[in-house]
TIKE-777332 format. One record per residue (C-alpha): residue number from 1; chain; x negated, y, z. Coordinates in nm, 4 decimals. Last residue first. Layout:
BEGIN
[firo NUM; A; [X; Y; Z]]
...
END
This chain:
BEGIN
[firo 86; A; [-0.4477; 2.1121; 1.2824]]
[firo 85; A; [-0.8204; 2.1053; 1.3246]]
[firo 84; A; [-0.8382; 2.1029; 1.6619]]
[firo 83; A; [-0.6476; 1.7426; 1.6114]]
[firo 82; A; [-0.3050; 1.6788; 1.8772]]
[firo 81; A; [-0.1297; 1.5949; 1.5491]]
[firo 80; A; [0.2679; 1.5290; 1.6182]]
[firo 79; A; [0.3775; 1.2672; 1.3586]]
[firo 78; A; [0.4131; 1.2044; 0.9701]]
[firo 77; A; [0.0957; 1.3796; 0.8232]]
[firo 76; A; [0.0008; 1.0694; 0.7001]]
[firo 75; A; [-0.2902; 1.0445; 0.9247]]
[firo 74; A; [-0.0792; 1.0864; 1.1899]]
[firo 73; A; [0.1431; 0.8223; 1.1592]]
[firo 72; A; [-0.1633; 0.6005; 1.0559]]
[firo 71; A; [-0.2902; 0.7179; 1.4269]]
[firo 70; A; [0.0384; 0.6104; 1.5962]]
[firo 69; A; [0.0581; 0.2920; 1.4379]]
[firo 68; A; [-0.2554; 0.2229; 1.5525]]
[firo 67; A; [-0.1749; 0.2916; 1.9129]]
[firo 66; A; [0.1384; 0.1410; 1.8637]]
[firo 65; A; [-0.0491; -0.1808; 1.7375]]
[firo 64; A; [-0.2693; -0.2064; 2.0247]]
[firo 63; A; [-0.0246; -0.1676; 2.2978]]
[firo 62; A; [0.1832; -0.4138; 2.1177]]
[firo 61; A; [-0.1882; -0.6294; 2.1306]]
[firo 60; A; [-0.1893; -0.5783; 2.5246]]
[firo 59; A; [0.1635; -0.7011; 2.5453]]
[firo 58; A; [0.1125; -1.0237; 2.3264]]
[firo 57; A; [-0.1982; -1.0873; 2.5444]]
[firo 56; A; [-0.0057; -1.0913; 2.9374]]
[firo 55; A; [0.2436; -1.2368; 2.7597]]
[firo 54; A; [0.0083; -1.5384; 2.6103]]
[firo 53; A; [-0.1329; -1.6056; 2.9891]]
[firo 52; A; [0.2277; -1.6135; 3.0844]]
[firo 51; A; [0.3111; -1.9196; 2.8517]]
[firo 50; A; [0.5895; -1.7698; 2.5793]]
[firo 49; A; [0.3684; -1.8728; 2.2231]]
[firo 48; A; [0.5574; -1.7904; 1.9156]]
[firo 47; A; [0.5099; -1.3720; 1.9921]]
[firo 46; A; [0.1328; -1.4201; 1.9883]]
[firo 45; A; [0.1418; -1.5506; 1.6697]]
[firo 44; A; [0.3913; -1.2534; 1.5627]]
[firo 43; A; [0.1392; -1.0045; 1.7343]]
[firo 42; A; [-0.1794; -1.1196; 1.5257]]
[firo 41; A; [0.0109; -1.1001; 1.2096]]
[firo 40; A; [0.0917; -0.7369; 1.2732]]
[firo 39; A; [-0.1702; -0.6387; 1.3652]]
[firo 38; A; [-0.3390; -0.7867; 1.0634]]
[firo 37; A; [-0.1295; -0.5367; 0.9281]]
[firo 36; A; [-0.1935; -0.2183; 1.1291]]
[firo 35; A; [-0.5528; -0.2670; 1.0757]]
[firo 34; A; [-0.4960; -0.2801; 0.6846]]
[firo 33; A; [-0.2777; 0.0097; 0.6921]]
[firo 32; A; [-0.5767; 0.1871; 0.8869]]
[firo 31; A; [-0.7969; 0.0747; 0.6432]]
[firo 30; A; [-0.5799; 0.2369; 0.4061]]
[firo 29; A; [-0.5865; 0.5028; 0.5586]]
[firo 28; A; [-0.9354; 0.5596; 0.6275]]
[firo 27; A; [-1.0106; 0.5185; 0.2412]]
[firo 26; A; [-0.7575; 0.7966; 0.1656]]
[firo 25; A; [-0.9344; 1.0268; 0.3720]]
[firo 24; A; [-1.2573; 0.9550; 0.2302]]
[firo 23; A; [-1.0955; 1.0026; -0.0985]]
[firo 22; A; [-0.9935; 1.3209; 0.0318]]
[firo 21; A; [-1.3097; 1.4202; 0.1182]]
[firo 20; A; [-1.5060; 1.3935; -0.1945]]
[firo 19; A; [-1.1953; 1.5450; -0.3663]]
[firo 18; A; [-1.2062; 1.8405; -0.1040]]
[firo 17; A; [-1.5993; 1.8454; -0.1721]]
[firo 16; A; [-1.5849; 1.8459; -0.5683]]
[firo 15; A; [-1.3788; 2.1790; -0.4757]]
[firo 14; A; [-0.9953; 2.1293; -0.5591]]
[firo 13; A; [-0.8490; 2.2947; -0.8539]]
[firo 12; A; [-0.5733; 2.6112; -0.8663]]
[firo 11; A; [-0.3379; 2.6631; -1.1256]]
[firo 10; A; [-0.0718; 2.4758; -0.9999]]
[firo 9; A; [-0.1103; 2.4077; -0.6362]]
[firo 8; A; [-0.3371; 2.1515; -0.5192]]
[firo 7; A; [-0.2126; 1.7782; -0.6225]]
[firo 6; A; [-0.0983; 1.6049; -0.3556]]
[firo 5; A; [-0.2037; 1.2145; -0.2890]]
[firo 4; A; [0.0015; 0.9118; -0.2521]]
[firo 3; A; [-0.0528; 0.6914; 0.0031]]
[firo 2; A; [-0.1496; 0.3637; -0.1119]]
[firo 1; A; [0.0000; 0.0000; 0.0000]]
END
């Protein structure tokens, strides 16, 4: 899955560093996306399993995933950005 990218205005271009750094951007997502899938997979194995010592796992891998989720979010521009740079 690839986020799409904007183009700059019309009439204006992007510096070869923007594009440099967008791509770099764009690379971080999807590894992000990639994170948040295996993730994914990770918490429905744990999910299978109900022993106590699995809970205990399956709830510290949620935390994991929201956390991730959270940062994709934010990467995409789609939640609250607590970044300086904002």
């Amino acid at each position: 899955m690839s986020t799409p990218t904007v183009p700059p205005p019309a009439g204006e271009q992007l510096a070869p560093r923007q594009i440099q750094v967008l791509g770099e951007l764009n690379a971080v997502v999807s590894t992000l996306e990639a994170i948040d899938s295996a993730l994914d997979d990770v918490n429905n194995l744990i999910s299978k399993d109900h022993e106590s010592s699995i809970y205990c796992k399956q709830s510290q891998a949620l935390k994991s995933l929201k956390k991730w989720e959270s940062m994709i979010k934010k990467s995409r521009g789609e939640g609250p950005s607590k970044s300086p740079l904002k």
